[in-house]
C-alpha positions, -999 to +999 in steps of 0.1 A: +002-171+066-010-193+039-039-191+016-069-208+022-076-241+003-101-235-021-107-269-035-132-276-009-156-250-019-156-276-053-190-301-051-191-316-080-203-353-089-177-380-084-164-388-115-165-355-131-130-341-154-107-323-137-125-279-132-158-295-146-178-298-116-165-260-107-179-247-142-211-265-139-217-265-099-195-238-083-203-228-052-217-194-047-196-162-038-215-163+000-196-199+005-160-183-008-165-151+019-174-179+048-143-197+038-123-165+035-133-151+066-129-183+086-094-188+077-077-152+075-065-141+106-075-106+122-092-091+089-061-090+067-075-073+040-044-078+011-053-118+021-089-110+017-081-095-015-062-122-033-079-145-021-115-134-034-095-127-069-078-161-073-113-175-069-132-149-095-104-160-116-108-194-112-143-198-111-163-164-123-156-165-158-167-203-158-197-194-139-209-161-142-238-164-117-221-177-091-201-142-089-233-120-087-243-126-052-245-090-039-250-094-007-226-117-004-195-088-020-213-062+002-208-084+035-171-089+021-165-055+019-176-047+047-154-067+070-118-069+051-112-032+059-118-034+099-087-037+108-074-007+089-098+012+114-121+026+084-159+019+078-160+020+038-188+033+020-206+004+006-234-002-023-266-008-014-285-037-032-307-004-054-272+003-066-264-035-079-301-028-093-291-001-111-264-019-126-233-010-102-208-039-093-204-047-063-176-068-070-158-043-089-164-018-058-149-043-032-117-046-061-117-010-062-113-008-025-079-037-025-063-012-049-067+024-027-063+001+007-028-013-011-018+018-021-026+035+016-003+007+032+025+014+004+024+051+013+016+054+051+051+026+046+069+054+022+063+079+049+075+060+080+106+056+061+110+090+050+105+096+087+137+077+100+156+088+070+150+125+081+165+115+119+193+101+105+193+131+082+200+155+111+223+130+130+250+126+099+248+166+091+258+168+129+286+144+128+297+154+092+295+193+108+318+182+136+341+167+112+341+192+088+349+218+120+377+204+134+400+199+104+390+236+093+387+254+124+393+290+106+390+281+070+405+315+062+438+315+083+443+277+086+475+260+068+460+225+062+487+199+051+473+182+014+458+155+030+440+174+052+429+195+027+417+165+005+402+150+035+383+183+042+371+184+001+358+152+005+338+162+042+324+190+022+310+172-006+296+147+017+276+176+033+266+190+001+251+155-012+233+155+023+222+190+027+208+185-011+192+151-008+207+140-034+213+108-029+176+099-021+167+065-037+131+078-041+138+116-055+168+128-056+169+166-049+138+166-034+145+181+006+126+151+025+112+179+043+089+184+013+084+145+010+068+143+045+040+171+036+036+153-004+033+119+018+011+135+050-018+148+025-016+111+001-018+093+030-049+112+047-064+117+011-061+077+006-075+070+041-107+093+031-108+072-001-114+039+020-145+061+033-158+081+003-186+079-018-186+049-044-190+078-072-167+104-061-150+107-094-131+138-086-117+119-054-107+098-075-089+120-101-073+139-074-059+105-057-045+093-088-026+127-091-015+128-062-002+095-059+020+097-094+033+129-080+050+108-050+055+073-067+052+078-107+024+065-126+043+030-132+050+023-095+042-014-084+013-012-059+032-036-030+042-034+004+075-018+016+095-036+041+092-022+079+049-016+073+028-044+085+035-071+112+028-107+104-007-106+112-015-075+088-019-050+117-005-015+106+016+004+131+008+038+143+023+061+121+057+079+129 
């Protein structure tokens, strides 16, 4: 799916240098959310996302009041979430009064709906590595069992015995997890919990109160503890379908 074109929401005089007419007669933020939600497909919020941030980039710091349309960012936020089956918390317009952006707030909201897709992804994976956990400690087992039947009164030939070394390390890296790409040494048992409670703390997140600090704190804790402070923010393969839909989780 491609982005949608902004140049249209340009309307500028004929005639006018190239980014002039958008510094002097940018359209309003209410224009940009009826061109975003016109052209993104089923509510994808990470489309929503970048593409209200290319256009504050473009266009906000040229035109400062055509980015203050609260009403316009509340509507926005209101709708890119949908199909992540949350209702976030929004600011009113006494908050904006008050001097809360509602901008920043609908930003704020791309970052812990990201980070809810990268995990609920982290999880599903740590899901079918966990299956396939208990299938090769079966078939390594087996393996292991039938060239040492009675490891005590046994004779094995030396390449029998080298090929039973080399079943038991293999079963030792497994049991041990320690060839996890994500932590190694870490029983993915103890993953699943670490990514159960991040992913129901993020999903709360979508719906919590603008100025929940602590939330906040907590989240952030609780996300370095599974993904380190300097993890990218981005999608893992296997996650979302083409039209941004999440699966149900494993």
């Amino acid at each position: 799916m491609f982005l949608p074109n902004l140049s249209a929401l340009r309307t500028g005089a004929d005639g006018d240098a190239p980014g002039q007419s958008a510094q002097n007669e940018a359209l309003g933020i209410a224009d940009v959310i009826k061109n975003i939600l016109a052209n993104i497909n089923a509510g994808n919020f990470a489309l929503a996302c970048e593409t209200a941030r290319i256009w504050a980039n473009q266009i906000c710091h040229a035109n400062r009041e055509a980015c203050d349309d609260d009403d316009a960012w509340i509507k926005l936020t209101a709708s890119a979430f949908k199909h992540l089956k949350v209702t976030p918390k929004l600011l009113t317009t006494e908050d904006a009064a008050a001097g809360h952006s509602t901008m920043a707030w609908f930003f704020e909201l791309c970052n812990r709906a990201s980070r809810y897709t990268v995990a609920r992804a982290r999880l599903q994976d740590v899901n079918r590595r966990e299956r396939e956990y208990h299938r090769q400690w079966r078939e390594l087992r087996g393996k292991l069992t039938e060239k040492m039947p009675d490891p005590i009164h046994t004779n094995l030939s030396g390449t029998d015995k080298q090929e039973a070394k080399k079943l038991a390390r293999q079963l030792h890296r497994l049991e041990h997890n320690l060839d996890d790409p994500n932590h190694p040494g870490i029983p993915l048992r103890d993953q699943q919990q670490e990514l159960r409670v991040l992913v129901d703390m993020l999903k709360r997140s979508l719906e919590a109160d603008p100025f929940n600090n602590e939330l906040l704190s907590q989240l952030n804790q609780a996300w370095e503890a599974s993904f380190g402070s300097d993890e990218p923010m981005e999608e893992e393969e296997g996650e979302e379908g083409g039209d941004g839909a999440i699966g149900d989780q494993d």
